[in-house]
N, C-alpha and C positions, 0 to 999 in steps of 0.2 A: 407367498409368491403366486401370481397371475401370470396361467400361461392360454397366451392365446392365437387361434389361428385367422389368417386376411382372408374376408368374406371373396376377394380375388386374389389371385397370383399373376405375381411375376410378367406383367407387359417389361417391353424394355424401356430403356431410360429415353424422355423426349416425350413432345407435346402427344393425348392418346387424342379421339375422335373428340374429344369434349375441348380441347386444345390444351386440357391440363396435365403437368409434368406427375410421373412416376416415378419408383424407383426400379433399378435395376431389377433385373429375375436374381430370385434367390436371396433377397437382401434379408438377413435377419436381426432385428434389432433389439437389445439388450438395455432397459431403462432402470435407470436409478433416480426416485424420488422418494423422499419419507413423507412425500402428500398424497394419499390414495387416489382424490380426486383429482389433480395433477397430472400423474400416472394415467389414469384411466382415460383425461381429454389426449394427453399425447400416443397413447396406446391408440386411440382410436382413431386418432389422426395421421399416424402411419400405416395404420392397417386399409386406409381408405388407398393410400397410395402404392399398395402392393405389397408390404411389407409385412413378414411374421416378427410377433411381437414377446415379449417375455417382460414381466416387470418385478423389480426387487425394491421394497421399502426400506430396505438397511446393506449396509455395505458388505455385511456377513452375508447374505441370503446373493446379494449380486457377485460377488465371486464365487460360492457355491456353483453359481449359474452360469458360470464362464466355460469350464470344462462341459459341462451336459445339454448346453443350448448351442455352446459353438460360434455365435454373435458376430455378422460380419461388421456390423454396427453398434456404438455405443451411446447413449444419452443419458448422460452424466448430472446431475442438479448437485452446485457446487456447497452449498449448505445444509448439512446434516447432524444432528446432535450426535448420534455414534461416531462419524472419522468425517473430517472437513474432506470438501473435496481435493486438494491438494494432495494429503494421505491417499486417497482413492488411486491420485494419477500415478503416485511415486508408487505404489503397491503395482498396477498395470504394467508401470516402466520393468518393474522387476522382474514381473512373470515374461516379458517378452512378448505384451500384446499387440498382436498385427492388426485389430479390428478400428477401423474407421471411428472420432470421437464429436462426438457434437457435446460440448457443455454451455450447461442453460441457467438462468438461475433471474431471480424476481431483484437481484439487488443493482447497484448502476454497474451503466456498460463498460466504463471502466476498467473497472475490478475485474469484469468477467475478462475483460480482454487483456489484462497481465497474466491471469490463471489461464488461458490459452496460449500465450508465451511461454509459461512456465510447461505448460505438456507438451509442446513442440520442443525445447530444449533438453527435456528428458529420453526423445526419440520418438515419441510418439505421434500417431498421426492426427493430428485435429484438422476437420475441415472446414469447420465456423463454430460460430456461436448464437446462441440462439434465446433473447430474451423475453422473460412470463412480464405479463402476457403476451404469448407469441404468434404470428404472425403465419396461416398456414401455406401461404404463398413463400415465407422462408423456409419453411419448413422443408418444403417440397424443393424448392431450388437443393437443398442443402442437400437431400437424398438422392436428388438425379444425376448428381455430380460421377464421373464414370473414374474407377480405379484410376487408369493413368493418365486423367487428364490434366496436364499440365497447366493448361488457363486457369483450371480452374482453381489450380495451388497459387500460380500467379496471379488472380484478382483478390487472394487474401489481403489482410491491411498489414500483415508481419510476414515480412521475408526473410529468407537466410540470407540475404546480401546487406542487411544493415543489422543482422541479431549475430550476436558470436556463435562460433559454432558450441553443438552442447559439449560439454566437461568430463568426460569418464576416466573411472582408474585413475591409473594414475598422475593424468593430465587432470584431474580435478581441482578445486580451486582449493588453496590451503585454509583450510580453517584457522583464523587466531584463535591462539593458545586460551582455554575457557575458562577465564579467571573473573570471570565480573562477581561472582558470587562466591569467590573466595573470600578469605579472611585479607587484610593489607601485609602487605610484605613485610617482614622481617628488615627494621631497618640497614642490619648488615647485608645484606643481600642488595641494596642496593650501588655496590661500586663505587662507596666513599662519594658520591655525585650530589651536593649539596644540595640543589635544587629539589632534588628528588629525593632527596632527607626531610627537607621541609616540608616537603607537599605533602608527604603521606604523613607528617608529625602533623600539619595542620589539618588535614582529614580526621587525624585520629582523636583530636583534640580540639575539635569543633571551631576551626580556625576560619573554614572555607563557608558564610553564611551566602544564604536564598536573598535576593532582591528579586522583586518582580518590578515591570513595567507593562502598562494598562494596554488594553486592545481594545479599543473602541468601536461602536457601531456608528457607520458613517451618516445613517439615515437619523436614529435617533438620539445618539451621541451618550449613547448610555454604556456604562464597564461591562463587555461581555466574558470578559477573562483577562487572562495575564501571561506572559512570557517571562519564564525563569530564566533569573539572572545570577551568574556569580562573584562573589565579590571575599576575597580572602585577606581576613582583618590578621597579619602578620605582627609578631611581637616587638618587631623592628623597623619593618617596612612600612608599619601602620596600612591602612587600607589599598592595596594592590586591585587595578581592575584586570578585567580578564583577558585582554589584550596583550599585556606585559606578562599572562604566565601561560595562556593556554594552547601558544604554539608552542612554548616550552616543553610542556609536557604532552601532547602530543607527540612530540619529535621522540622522546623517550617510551613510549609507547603505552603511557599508564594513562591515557582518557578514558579508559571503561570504567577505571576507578570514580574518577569524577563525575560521569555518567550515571553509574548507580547512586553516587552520594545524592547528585544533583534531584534523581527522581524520589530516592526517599523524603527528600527536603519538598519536593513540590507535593506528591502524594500528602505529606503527613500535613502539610498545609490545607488541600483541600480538604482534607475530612474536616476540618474545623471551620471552614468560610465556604456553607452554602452547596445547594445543590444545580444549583445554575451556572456555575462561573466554571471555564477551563483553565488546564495548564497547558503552555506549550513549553517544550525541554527538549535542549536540540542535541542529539545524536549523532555522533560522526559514523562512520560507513564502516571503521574498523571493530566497532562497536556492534553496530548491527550485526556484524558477521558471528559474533560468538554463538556458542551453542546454547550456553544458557541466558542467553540475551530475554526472549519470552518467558524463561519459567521465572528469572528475575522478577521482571515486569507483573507475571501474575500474582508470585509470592507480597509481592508489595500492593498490590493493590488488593488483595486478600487479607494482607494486616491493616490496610486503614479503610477498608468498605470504600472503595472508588470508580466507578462505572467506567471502562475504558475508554467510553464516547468522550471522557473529560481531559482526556490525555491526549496531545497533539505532540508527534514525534518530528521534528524538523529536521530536516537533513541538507546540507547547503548544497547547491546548485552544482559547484564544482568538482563534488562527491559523485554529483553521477553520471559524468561520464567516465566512471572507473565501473560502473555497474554492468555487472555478468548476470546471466541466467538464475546462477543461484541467489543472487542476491534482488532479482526479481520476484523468486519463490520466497524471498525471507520475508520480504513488504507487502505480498498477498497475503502471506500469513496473518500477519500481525494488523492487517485489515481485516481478515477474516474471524481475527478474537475482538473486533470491535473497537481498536485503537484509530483517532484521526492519524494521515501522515501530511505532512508539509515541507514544499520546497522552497528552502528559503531562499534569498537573494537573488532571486530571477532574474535573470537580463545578464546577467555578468561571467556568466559562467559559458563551456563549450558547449552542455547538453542539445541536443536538435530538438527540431517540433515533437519532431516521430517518435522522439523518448519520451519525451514527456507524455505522450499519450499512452504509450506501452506502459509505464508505471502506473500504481494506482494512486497516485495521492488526491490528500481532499481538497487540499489548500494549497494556492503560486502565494508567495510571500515577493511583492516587486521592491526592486533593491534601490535602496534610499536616493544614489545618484540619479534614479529618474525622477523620484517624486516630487525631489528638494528646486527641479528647476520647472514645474510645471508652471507657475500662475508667470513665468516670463520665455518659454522658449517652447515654441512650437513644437518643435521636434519632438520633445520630452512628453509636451503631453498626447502629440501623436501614438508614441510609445506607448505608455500607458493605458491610451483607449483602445491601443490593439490587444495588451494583453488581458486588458480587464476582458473584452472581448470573447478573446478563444479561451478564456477559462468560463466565459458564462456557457460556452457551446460546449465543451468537458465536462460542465456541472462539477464543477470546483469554485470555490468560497477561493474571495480575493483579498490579502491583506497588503494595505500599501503601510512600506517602514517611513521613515523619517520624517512625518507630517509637522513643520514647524511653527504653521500659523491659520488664523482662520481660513484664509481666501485658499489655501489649499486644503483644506478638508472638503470645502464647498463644492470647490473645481471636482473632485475625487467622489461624492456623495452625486453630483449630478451626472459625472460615467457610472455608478452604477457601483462604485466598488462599498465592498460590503463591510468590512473594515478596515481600522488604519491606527497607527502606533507611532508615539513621537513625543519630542519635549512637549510642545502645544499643550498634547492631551495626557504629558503626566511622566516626570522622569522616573529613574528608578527608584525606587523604595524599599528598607527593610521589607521584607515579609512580615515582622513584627511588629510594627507598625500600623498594620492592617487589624480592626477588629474584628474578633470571633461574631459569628455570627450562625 
């Protein structure tokens, strides 16, 4: 730990004779970075603006430094091999720290700006964010900002009048019941409810098989991956699609089941076909919410050697506008161990612009009723260009679904959009079907 003192002290906040901003008197700032070098330009870069500085390369050593430095100030770097910054916030929320937070981080702004969602929902004060390589004109705004200024919590881009308020005690969000990495239910246990006899008798009994369909690159028209599909070969009903069971069970509450099946089936797949290709495998929101939702996910990608950057979590459109604070903290997470996220079905759903930016995902998935009428109605492909659009200004990767013929791959390749999924370019498929490779 690096403790250091400002070659000046303490002007007040506001342009000094140089016209350059300061920060307050007495401002003490408290850095967490595991880059020395990092640490040391931001260290110096607030000492220039008045500021005492203390710096801690691990999250042991910066809260050590919380009682003994006193820190009216925090700077936070949200990626650390000892405790992801999320850990860091929720450890802060719990001490009850009052010290002003700045988080910074080299990865996109995105991200950084759900995990500032995520520290304001915990109670905490975040007053921006602040991206490497940064910027020391932001830097500087960000410190001169005066305790109760109200503008300046108002010129944030997240406010409490479109974010719920945060969740404590007992007003807290119900966690579902953490069954994904249970054993399958005892078929008596489930209430003589036939449907729900079979589905876990066909889970158990390898009933429910992997189809995938292709993702294509719009520019080069070459297989970049696939989208997991499921398709349940019934001893009676011969081949059921997922249509006709999967609000079914839904309704009864057993999709997390299917969820895991569905990702051991895609995992176990990719270990065997290549180190280039992804899976996407969609995810409902009740799902996401379980507690062992990640360590599932890691334990499986630990059994088949699977880099998380190859796993694209889909979550549909109309799933989030049910999404809470905590459920923002769950999908920084699980971007933060490395997993693509994707929202599927774009356009159809209530979600606002403003959410969509507060989330982190990588991918807008645009929902088939636009894309199917582009090469004849304006409107459609009006649509289209605008979201292709504001996901290229998000730096989110765009998939358009239902591409059925050439002239609209063409149309969709000359907006820009980066891929696209449809009969055209390939209906579903066994999984096994596919050779190893």
């Amino acid at each position: 730990m690096n403790t250091n003192s400002p070659t000046q002290k303490g002007e007040a906040a506001g342009p000094d004779r140089s016209g350059r901003k300061t920060a307050p008197p007495g401002t003490r700032v408290l850095i967490l970075d595991d880059d020395q070098l990092v640490a040391d330009v931001i260290g110096r870069a607030l000492r220039s603006l008045g500021c005492e500085t203390e710096t801690a390369l691990a999250p042991s050593a910066f809260f050590a430094a919380l009682g003994s430095f006193s820190p009216t100030h925090l700077v936070i770097d949200l990626f650390m091999p000892e405790m992801d910054g999320l850990a860091v916030l929720h450890r802060l929320a719990e001490l009850g720290c009052d010290a002003r937070i700045i988080v910074t981080s080299g990865h996109e702004v995105r991200l950084l700006e759900s995990m500032r969602q995520s520290a304001r929902a915990l109670g905490l004060d975040v007053i921006g964010r602040l991206e490497k390589p940064f910027r020391m004109a932001r830097l500087a705004d960000l410190m001169a900002q005066q305790e109760d200024s109200a503008e300046a919590q108002a010129a944030q881009p997240l406010r409490e009048d479109v974010v719920p308020a945060p969740l404590r005690g007992p007003q807290a969000l119900a966690v579902v019941q953490d069954a994904l990495a249970a054993p399958l239910p005892d078929l008596a246990d489930l209430g003589g409810d036939p449907l729900a006899i079979d589905f876990v008798t066909g889970l158990a009994t390898g009933q429910l098989q992997l189809y995938l369909q292709n993702k294509v690159s719009c520019s080069t028209r070459s297989v970049v991956g696939h989208e997991a599909l499921v398709r349940w070969y019934h001893p009676e009903k011969g081949i059921v699609p997922p249509a006709q069971f999967v609000p079914e069970i839904e309704a009864r509450g057993l999709e997390h089941l299917l969820a895991r099946h569905m990702l051991e089936l895609a995992m176990s797949h990719l270990s065997r076909h290549g180190a280039g290709l992804h899976m996407s495998v969609n995810v409902s929101l009740a799902t996401f919410r379980m507690a062992s939702f990640r360590q599932t996910l890691s334990a499986l990608r630990e059994r088949y050697d699977i880099a998380p950057e190859r796993i694209i979590l889909e979550l549909t459109e109309t799933g989030t506008s049910e999404i809470l604070p905590s459920d923002i903290d769950t999908l920084t997470r699980l971007r933060l161990d490395g997993y693509q996220l994707a929202i599927d079905d774009f356009g159809i759903g209530m979600s606002s612009l403003q959410r969509l930016v507060q989330l982190p995902f990588s991918e807008v998935k645009i929902d088939r009723m636009f894309v199917r009428d582009i090469t004849q109605s304006e409107e459609a492909r009006k649509i289209v260009t605008a979201i292709i659009a504001m996901a290229r200004a998000l730096g989110m990767q765009v998939t358009a679904e239902g591409v059925e013929d050439a002239a609209t791959l063409k149309i969709l390749a000359d907006l820009g959009c980066d891929l696209a999924q449809g009969y055209y370019l390939g209906r579903p498929f066994p999984a096994e079907a596919q050779p190893a490779r």
